[in-house]
Backbone as JSON Lines, residues from 0, in Angstrom:
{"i":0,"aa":"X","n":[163.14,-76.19,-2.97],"ca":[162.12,-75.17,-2.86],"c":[160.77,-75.8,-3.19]}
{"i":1,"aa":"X","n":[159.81,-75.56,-2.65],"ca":[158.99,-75.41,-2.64],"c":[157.42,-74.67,-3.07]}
{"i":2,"aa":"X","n":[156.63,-75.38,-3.74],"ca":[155.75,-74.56,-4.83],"c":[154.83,-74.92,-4.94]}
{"i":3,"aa":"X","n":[153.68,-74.44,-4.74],"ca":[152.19,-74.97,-4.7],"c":[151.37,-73.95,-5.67]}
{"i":4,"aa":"X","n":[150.77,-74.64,-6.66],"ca":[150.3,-73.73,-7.53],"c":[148.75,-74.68,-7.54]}
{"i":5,"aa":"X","n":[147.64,-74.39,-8.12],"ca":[146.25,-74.37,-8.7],"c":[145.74,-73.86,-9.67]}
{"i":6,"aa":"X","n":[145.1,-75.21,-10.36],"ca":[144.89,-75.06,-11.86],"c":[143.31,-74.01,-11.79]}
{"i":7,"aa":"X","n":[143.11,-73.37,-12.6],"ca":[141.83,-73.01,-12.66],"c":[140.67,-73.56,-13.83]}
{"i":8,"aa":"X","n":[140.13,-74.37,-13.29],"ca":[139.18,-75.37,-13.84],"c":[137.66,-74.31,-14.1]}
{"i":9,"aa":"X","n":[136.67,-74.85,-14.47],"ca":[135.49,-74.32,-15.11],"c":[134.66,-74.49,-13.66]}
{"i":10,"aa":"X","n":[134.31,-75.51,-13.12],"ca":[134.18,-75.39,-11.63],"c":[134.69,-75.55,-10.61]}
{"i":11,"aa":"X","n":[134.42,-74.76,-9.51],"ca":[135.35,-74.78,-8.07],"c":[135.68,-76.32,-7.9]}
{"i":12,"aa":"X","n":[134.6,-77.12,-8.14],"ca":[134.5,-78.76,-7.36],"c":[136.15,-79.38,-7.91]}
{"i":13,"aa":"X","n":[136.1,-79.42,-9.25],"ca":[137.02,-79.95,-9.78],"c":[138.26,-79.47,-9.49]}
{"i":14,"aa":"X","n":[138.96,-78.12,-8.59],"ca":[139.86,-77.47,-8.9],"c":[141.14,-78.43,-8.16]}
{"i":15,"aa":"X","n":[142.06,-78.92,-9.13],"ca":[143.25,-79.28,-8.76],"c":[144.76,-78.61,-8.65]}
{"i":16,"aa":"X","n":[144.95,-79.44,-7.38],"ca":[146.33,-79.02,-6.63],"c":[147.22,-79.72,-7.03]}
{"i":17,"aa":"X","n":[148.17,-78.84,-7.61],"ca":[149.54,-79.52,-7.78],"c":[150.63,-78.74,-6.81]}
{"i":18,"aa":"X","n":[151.18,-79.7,-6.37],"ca":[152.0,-79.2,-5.28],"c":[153.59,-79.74,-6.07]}
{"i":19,"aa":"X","n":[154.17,-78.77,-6.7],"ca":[155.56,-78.85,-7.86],"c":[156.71,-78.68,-6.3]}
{"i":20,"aa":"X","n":[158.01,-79.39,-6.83],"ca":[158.84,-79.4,-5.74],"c":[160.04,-79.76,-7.09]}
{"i":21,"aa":"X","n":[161.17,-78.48,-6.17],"ca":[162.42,-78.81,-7.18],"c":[163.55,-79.3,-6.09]}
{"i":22,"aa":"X","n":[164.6,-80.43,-6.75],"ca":[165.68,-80.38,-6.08],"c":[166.77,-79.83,-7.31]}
{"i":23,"aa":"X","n":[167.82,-79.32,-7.05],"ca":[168.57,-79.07,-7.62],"c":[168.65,-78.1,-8.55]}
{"i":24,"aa":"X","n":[167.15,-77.55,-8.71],"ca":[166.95,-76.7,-10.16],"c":[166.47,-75.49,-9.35]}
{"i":25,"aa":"X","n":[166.4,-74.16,-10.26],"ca":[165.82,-73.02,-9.68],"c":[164.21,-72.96,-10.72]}
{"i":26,"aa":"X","n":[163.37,-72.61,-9.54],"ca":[161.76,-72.82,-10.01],"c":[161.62,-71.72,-11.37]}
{"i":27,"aa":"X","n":[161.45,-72.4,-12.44],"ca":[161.05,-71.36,-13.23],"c":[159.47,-71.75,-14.02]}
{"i":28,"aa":"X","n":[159.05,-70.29,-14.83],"ca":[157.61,-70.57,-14.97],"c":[157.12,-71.56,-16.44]}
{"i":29,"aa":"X","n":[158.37,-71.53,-17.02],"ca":[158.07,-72.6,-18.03],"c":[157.67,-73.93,-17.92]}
{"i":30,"aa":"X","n":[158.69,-74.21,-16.7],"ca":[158.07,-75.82,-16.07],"c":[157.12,-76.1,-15.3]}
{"i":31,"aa":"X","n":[156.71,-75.16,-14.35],"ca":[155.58,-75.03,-13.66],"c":[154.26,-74.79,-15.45]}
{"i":32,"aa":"X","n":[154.25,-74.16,-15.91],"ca":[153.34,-74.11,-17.11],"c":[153.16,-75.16,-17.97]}
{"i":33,"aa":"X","n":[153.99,-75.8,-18.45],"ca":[154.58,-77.17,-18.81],"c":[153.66,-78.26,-18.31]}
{"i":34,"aa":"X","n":[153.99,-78.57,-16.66],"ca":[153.59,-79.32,-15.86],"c":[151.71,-79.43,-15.55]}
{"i":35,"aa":"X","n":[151.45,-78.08,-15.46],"ca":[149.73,-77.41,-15.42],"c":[149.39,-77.97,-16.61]}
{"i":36,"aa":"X","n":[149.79,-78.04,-18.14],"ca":[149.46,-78.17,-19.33],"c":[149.09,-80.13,-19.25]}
{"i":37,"aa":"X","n":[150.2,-80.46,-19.07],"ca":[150.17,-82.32,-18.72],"c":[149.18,-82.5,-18.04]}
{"i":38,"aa":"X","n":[148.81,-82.15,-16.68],"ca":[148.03,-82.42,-15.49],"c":[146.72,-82.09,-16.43]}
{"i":39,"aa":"X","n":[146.66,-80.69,-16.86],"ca":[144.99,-80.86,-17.59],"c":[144.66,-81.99,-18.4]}
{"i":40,"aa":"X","n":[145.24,-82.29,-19.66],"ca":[145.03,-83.6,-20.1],"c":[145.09,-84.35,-19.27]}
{"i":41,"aa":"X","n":[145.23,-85.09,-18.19],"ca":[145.1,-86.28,-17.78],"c":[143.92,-86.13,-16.71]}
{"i":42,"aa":"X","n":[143.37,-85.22,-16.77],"ca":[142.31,-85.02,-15.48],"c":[141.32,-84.73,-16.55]}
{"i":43,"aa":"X","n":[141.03,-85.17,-18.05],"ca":[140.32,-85.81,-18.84],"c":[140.0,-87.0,-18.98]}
{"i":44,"aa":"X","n":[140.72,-88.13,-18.36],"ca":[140.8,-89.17,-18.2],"c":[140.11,-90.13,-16.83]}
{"i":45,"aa":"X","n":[140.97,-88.97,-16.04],"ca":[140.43,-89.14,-14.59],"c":[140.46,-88.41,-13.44]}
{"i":46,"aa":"X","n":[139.65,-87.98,-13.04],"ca":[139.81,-87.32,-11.61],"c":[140.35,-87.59,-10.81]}
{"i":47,"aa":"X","n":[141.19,-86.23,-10.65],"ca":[142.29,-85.74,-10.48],"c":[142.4,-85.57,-9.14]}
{"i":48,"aa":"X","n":[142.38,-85.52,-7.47],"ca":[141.97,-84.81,-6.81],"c":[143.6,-83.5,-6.6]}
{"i":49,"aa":"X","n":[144.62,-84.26,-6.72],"ca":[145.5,-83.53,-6.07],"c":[146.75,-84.02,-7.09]}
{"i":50,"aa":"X","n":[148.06,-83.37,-6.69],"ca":[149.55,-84.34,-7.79],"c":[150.51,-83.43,-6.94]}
{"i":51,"aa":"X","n":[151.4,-84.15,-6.74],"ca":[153.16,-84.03,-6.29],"c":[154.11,-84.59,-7.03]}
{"i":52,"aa":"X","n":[154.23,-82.98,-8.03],"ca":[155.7,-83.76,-8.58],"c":[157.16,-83.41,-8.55]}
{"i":53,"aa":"X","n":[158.36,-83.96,-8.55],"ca":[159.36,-83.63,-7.69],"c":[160.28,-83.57,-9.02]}
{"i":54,"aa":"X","n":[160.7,-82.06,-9.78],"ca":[161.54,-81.75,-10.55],"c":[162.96,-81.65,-10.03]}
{"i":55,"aa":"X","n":[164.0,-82.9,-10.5],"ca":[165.15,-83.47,-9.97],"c":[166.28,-82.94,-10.92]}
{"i":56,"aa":"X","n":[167.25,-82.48,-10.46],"ca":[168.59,-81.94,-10.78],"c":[169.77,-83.1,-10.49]}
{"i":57,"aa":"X","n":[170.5,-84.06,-10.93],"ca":[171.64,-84.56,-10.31],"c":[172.7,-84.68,-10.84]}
{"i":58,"aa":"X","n":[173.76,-84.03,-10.82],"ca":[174.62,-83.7,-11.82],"c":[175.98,-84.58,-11.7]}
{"i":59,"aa":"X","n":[175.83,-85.28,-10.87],"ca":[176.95,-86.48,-10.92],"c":[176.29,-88.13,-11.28]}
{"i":60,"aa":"X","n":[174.65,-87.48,-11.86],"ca":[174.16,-89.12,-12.2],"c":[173.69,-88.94,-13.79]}
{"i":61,"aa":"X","n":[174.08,-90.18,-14.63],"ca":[173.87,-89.58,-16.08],"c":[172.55,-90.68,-16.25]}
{"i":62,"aa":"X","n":[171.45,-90.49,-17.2],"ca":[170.72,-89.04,-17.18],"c":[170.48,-88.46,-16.28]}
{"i":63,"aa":"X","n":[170.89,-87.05,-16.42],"ca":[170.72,-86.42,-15.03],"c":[169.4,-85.38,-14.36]}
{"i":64,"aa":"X","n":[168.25,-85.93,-14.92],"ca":[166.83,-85.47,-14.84],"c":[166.42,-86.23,-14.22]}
{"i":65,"aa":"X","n":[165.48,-86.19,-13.09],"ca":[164.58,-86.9,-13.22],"c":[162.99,-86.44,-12.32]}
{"i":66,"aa":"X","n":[162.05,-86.88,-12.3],"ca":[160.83,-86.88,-12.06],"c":[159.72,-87.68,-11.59]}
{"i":67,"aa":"X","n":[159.45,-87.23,-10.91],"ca":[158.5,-88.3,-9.98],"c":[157.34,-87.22,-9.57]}
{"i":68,"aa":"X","n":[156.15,-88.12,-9.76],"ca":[154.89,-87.86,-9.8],"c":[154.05,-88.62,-9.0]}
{"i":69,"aa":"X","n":[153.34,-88.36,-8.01],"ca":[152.2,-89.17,-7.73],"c":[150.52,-88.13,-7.72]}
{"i":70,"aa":"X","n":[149.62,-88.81,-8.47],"ca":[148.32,-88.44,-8.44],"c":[147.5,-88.99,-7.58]}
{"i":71,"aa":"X","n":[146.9,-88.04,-6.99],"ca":[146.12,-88.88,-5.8],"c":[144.44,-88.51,-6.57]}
{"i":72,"aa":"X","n":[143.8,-90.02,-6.75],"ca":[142.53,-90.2,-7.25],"c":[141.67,-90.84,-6.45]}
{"i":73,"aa":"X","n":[140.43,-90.95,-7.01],"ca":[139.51,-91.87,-6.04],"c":[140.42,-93.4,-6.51]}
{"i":74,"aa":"X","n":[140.08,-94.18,-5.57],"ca":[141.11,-95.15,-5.39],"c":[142.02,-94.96,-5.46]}
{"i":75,"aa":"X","n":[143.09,-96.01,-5.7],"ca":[144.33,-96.28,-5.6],"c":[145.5,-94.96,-6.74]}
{"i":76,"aa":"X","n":[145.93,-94.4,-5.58],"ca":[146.38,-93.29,-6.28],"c":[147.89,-94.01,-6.94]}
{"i":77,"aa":"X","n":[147.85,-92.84,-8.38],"ca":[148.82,-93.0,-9.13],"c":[150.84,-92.5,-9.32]}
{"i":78,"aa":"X","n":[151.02,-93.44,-9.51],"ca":[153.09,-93.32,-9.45],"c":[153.43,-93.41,-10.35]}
{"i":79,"aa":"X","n":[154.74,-92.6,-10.36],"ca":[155.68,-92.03,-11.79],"c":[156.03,-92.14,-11.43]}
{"i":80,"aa":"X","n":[157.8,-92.3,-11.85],"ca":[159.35,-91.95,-12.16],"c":[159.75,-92.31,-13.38]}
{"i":81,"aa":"X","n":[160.59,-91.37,-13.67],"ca":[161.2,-91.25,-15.14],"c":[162.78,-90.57,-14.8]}
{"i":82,"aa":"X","n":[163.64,-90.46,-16.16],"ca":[164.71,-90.47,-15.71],"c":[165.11,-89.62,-17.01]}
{"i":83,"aa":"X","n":[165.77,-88.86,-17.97],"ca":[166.03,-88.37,-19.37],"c":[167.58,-87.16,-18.7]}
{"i":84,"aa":"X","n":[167.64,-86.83,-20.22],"ca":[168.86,-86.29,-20.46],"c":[168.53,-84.94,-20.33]}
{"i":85,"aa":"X","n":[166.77,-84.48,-20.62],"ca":[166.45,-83.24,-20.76],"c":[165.33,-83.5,-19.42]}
{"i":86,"aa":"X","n":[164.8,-82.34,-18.67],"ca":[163.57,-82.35,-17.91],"c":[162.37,-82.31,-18.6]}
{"i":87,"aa":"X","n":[162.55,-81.91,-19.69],"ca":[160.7,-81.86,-20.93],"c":[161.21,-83.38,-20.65]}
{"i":88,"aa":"X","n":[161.78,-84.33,-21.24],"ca":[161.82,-85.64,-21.82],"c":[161.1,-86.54,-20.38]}
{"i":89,"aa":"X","n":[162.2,-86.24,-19.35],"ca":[161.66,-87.21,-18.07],"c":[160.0,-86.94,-17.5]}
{"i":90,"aa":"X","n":[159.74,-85.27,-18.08],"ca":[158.43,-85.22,-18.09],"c":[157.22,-85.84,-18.77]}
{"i":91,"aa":"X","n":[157.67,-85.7,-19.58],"ca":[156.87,-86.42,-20.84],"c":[157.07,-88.16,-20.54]}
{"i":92,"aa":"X","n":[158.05,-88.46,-20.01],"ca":[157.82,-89.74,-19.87],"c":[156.74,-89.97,-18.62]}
{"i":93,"aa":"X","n":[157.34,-89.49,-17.7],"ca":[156.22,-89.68,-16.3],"c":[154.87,-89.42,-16.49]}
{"i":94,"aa":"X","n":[153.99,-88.63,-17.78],"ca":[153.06,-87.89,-18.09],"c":[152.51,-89.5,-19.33]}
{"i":95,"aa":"X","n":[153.36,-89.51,-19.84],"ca":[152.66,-91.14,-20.71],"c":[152.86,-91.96,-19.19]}
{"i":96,"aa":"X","n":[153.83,-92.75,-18.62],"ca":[153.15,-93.93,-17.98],"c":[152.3,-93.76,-17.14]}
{"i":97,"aa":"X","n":[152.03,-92.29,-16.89],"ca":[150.68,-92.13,-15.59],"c":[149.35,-91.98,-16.42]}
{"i":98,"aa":"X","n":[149.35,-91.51,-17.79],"ca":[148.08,-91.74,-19.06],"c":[147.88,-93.53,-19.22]}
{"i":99,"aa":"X","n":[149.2,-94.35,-19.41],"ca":[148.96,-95.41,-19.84],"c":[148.11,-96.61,-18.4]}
{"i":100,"aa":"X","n":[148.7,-96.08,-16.78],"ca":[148.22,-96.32,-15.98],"c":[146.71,-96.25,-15.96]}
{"i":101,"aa":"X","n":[146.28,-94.63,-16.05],"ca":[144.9,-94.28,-16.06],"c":[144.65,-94.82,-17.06]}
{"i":102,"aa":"X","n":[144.56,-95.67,-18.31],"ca":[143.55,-96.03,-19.34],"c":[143.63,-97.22,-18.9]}
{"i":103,"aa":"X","n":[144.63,-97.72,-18.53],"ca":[144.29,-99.12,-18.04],"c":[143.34,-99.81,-17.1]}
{"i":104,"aa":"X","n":[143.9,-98.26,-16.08],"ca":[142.32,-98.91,-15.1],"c":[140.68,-98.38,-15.59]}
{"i":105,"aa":"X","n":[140.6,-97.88,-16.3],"ca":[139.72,-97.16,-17.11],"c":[139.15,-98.52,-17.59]}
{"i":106,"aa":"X","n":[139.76,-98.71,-18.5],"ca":[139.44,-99.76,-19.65],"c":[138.66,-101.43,-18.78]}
{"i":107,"aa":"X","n":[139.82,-101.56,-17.78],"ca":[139.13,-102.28,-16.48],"c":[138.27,-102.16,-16.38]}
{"i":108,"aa":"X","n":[138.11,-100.73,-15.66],"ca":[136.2,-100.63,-15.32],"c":[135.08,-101.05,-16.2]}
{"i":109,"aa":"X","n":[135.67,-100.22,-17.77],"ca":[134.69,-100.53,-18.43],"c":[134.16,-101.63,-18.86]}
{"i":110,"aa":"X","n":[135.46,-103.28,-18.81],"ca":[134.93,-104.48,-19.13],"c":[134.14,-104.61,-17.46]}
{"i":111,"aa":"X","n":[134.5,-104.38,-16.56],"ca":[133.64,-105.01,-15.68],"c":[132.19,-104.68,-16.31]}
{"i":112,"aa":"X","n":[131.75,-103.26,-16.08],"ca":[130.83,-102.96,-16.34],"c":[129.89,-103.55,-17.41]}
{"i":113,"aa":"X","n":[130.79,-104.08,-18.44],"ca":[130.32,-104.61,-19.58],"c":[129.92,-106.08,-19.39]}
{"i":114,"aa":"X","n":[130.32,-106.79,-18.71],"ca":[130.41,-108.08,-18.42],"c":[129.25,-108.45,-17.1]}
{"i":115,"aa":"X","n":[129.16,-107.09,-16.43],"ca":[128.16,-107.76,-15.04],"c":[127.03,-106.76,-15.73]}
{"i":116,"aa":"X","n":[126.6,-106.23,-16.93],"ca":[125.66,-105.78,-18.08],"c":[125.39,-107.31,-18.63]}
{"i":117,"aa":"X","n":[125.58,-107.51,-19.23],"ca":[125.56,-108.9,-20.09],"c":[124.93,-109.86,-19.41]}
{"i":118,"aa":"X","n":[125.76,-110.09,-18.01],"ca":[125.16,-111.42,-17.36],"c":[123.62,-110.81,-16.52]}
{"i":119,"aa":"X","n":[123.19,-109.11,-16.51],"ca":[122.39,-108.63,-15.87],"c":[121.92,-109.34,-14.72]}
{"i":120,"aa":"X","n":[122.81,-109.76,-13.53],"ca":[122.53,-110.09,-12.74],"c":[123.12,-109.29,-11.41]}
{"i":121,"aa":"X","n":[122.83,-109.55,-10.27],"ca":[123.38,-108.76,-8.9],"c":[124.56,-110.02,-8.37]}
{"i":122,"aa":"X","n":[125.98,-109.82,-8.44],"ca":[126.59,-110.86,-7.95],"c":[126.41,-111.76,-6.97]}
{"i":123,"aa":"X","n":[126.54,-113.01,-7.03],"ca":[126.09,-113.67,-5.39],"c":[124.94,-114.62,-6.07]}
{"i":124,"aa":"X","n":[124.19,-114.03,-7.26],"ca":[122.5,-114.52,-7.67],"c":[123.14,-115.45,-8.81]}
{"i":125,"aa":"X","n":[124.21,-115.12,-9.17],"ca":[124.32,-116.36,-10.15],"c":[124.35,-117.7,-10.27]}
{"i":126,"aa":"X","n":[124.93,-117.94,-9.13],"ca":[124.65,-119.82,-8.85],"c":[123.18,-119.98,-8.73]}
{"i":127,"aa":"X","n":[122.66,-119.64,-7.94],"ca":[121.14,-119.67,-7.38],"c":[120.34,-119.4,-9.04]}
{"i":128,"aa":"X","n":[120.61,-118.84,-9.76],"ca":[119.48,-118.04,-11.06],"c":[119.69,-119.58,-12.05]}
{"i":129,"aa":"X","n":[121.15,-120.31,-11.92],"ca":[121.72,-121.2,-13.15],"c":[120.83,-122.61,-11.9]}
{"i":130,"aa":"X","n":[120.71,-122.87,-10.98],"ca":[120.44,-123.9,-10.33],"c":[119.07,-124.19,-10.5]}
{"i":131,"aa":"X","n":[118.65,-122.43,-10.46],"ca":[117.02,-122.49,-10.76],"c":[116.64,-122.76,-12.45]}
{"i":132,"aa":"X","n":[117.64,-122.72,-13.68],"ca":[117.52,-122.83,-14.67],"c":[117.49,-124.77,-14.95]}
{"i":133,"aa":"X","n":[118.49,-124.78,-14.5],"ca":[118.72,-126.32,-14.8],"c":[117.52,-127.39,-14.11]}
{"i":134,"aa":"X","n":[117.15,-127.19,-12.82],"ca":[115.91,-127.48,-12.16],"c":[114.93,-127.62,-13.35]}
{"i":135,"aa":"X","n":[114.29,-126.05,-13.31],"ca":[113.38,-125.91,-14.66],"c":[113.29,-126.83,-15.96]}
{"i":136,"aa":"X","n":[114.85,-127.15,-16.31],"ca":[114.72,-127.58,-17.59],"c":[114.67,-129.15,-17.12]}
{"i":137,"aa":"X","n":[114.71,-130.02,-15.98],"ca":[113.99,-131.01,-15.36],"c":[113.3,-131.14,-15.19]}
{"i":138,"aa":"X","n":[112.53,-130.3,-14.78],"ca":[110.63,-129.92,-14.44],"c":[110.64,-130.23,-13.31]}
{"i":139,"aa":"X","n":[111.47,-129.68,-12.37],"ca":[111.73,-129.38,-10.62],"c":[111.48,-128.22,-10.48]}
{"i":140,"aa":"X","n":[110.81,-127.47,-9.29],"ca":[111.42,-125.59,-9.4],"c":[112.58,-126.06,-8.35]}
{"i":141,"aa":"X","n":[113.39,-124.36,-7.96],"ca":[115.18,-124.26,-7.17],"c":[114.88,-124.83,-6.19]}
{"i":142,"aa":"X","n":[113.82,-125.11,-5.68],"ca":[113.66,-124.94,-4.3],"c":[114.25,-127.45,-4.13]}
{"i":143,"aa":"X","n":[113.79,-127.66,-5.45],"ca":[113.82,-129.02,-4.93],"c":[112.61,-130.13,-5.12]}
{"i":144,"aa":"X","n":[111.23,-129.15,-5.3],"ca":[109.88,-130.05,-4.99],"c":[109.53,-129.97,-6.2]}
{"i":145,"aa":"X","n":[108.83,-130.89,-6.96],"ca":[107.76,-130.78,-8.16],"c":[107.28,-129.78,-8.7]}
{"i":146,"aa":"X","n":[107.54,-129.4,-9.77],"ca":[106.65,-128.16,-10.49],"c":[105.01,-128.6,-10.35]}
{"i":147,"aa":"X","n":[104.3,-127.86,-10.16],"ca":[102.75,-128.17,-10.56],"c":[101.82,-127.86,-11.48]}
């Protein structure tokens, strides 16, 4: 079955779709509520645009939960699977490695940012800015000819 629910966010722009899908289980509103509750925290982290997650029943596989998630973000959208004895548990797992995903690329950004801050330059200018330094400290300018 099939289930498409929407969170109600503070503005329209932000409003995310979760599109919940069960195999094996009958849709109830605890897990759909459950699931809305996870998705808000992590669309603190990062924008969110959309999520499909697939609440799994299999009763001839032990643990017999499982869950799979994908978040679709600006860039490279995000993947879960988890596996537990309970459906909170396989949730909660898929809900940390898709947090630990998003901080990671988070944390990424922020050293880039920090690092092409520092060197305050436009990439590409750095050979050319260090060629024109070393010149200088010869008493050449970049170009090659005599300072005057």
């Amino acid at each position: 079955m099939l289930m498409n629910m929407k969170l109600n966010n503070v503005s329209d722009e932000n409003e995310l779709k979760i599109n919940l899908s069960y195999r094996g289980l009958n849709p109830r509103k605890i897990w759909r509520r459950l699931v809305e509750g996870q998705m808000r925290k992590l669309q603190g982290i990062a924008a969110i645009l959309s999520a499909r997650i697939t609440l799994e029943r299999q009763r001839e596989v032990t643990p017999g939960f499982r869950v799979f998630a994908t978040l679709e973000v600006p860039g490279p959208d995000f993947h879960a699977e988890a596996r537990d004895y309970t459906l909170q548990a396989a949730l909660l797992k898929v809900i940390d490695n898709l947090r630990r995903q998003m901080q990671s690329r988070k944390n990424r950004q922020l050293v880039r940012r920090k690092n092409s801050s520092k060197v305050g330059l436009l990439h590409g200018r750095t050979r050319f800015v260090l060629n024109a330094v070393r010149a200088a400290a010869r008493g050449f300018s970049p170009q090659g000819s005599s300072s005057v």
